[in-house]
C-alpha positions in Angstrom: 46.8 120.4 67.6 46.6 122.9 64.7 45.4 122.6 61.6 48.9 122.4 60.1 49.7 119.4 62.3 46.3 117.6 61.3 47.5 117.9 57.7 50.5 116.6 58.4 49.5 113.5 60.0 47.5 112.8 57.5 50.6 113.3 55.1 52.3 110.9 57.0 49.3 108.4 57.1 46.9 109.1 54.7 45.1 106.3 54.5 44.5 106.0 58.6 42.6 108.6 58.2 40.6 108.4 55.3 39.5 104.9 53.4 41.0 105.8 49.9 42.6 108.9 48.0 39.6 111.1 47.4 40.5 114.5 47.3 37.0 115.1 48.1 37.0 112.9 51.2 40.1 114.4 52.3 38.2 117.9 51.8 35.3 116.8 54.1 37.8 115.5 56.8 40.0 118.7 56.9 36.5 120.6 57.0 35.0 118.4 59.6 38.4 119.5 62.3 38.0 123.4 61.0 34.0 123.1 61.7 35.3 121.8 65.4 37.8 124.2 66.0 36.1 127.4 64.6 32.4 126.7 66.7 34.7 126.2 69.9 36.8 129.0 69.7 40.1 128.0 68.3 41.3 129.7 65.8 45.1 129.5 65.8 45.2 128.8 62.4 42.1 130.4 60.3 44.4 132.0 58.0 46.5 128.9 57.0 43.2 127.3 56.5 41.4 129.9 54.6 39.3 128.6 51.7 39.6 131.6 49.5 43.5 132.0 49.9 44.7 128.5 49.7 42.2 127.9 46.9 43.3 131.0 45.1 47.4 129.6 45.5 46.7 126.4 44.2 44.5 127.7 41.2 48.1 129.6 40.2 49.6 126.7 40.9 47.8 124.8 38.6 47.6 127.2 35.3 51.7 127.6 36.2 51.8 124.1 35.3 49.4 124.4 32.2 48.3 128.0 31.2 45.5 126.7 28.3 43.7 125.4 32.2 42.5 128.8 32.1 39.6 128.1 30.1 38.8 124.8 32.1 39.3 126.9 35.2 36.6 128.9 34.5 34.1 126.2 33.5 34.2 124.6 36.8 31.0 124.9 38.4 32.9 124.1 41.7 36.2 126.6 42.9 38.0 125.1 45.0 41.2 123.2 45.5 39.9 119.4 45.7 38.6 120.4 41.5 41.6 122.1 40.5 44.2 119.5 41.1 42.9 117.1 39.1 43.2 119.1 35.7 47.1 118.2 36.3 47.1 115.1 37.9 44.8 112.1 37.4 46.5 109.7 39.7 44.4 109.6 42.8 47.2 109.3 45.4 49.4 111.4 43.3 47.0 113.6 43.5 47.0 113.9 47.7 51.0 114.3 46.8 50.2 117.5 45.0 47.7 118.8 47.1 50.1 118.4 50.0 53.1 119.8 48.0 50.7 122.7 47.6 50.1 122.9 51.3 53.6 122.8 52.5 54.4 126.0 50.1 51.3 128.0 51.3 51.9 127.7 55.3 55.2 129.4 54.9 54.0 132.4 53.1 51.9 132.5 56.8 54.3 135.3 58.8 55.2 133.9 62.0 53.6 136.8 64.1 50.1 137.3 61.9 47.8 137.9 64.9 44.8 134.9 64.1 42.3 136.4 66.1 38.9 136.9 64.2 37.4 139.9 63.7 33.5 140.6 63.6 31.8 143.8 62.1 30.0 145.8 64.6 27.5 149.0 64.2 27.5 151.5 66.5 25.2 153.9 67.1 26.6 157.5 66.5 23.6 159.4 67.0 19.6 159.1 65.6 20.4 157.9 62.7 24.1 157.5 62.3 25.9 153.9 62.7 29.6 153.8 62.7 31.2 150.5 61.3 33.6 149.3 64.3 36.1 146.0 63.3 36.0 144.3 67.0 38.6 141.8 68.0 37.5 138.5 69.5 40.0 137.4 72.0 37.4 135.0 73.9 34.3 133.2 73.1 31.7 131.5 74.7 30.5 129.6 71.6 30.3 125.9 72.3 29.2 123.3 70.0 29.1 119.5 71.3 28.8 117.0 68.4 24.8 116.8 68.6 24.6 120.2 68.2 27.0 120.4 65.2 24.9 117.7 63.2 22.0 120.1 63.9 23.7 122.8 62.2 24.7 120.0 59.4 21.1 119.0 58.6 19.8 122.3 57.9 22.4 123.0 55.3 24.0 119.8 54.0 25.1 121.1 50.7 26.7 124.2 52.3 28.8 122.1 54.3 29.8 119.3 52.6 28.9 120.5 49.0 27.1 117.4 47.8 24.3 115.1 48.8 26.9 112.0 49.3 26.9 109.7 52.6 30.6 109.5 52.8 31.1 113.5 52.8 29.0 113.1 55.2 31.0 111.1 56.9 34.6 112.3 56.5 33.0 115.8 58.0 32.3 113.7 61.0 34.8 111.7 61.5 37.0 115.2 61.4 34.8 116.9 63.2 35.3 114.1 66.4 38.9 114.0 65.6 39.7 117.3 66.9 37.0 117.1 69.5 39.2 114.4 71.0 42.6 116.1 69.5 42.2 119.4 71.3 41.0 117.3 74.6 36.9 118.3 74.5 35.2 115.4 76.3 32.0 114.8 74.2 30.4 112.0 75.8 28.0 111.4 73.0 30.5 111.5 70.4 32.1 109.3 71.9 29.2 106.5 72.3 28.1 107.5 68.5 31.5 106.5 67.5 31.3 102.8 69.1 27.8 102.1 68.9 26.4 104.4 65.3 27.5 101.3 62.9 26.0 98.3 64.8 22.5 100.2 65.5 21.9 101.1 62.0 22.8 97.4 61.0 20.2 96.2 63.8 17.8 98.8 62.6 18.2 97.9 58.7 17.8 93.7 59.3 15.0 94.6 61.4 13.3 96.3 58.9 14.5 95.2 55.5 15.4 91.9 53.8 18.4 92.3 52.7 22.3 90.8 53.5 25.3 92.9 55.5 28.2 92.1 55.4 29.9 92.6 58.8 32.2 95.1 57.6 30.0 97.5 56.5 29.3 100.9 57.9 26.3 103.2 57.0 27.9 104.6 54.1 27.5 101.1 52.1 24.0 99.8 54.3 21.7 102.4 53.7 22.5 102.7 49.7 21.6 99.3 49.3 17.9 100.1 50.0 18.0 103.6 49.3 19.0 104.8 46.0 18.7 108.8 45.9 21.3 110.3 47.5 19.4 113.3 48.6 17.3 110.7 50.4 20.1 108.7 51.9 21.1 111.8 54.5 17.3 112.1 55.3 17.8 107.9 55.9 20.7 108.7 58.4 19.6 111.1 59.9 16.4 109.5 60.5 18.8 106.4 61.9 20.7 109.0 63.4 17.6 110.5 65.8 16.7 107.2 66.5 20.0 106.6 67.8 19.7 110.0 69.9 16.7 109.1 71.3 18.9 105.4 72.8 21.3 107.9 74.0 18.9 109.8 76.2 16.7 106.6 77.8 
């Protein structure tokens, strides 16, 4: 499944996929699938996706609709798509209207036959001192990344990957990042298990440990703030939960 089709199930569904319209949810969730799909070696659709283009389309987008945004534009300490729409919309679910709007226009300025595979910069050595810049074409790759290894990559750079300290970015990025796992038919046994079991053993963990009331519906993203108030401190919580659980995995 592409990364077009993702976006439109989710524009069909919103809602089943994440809990409430948060642009910056939806962000993470969209993320989470491209994380997926570009450390396995899909990338049908990295130019529909790219950051700097479709953020770019919707910033004209926006200062069509009001040109005084300019100013506010440029205040922003974040640049990207989920902090530009809602300088013209304040409505939350209007606001996933827009953003898909947006979306629909920018995949058919896409031409049909762009060629999506990547390219990577290479040197090569001329002579003794002389390096010639070649632009290689990947047509295969051999990078693999199970779910275990991509909350690896997560934990050394949280805010580079889901831009803030915030348990349910976290999450969204996740639940995406699974989502295309089983989308694209990559059997992840683990992800799999973390998916059924993840909720119940941090409840376990959390009544074992601290004297406080859960409500049955509640997933990690509500436990662990009630004991834990920082939120820099709540990912180093989870993950701590999070090895823990690995370690279950492996006995």
């Amino acid at each position: 499944m592409s990364y077009c089709e993702l976006v439109n199930k989710i524009k069909a569904e919103p809602l089943k996929y994440i809990d409430e319209y948060n642009l910056l949810y939806l962000r993470n969730y969209l993320d989470g699938y491209y994380y997926f799909k570009k450390y396995n070696g899909f990338f049908d659709d990295l130019l529909i996706f790219g950051d700097y283009c479709f953020n770019y389309f919707i910033q004209n987008k926006v200062m069509k609709i009001e040109n005084s945004l300019a100013k506010k534009i440029d205040c922003l300490g974040s640049r990207n798509w989920e902090s530009y729409i809602p300088l013209v919309e304040t409505d939350p679910e209007k606001q996933f209207d827009f953003f898909f709007e947006c979306f629909d226009e920018f995949k058919t300025l896409a031409l049909a036959d762009y060629d999506f595979t990547p390219l990577v910069r290479r040197f090569d050595k001329c002579d003794r001192d002389t390096y010639k810049l070649s632009l290689i074409k990947i047509k295969e790759t051999n990078i693999k990344t199970d779910f275990l290894q991509f909350i690896t990559i997560l934990r050394g750079r949280v805010c580079v990957y889901i831009g803030y300290y915030n348990l349910k970015y976290l999450k969204y990025c996740i639940n995406g990042f699974i989502y295309a796992s089983k989308e694209l038919g990559v059997i992840d046994n683990f992800a799999s298990f973390y998916e059924q079991e993840f909720n119940n053993f941090v409840k376990e963990e959390v009544l074992r440990n601290q004297n406080i009331n859960i409500d049955s519906e509640m997933d990690y993203t509500k436990i662990i703030p009630l004991f834990v108030s920082d939120p820099k401190e709540q990912i180093k919580t989870y993950l701590m939960y999070f090895d823990k659980f690995v370690s279950l995995y492996n006995k």
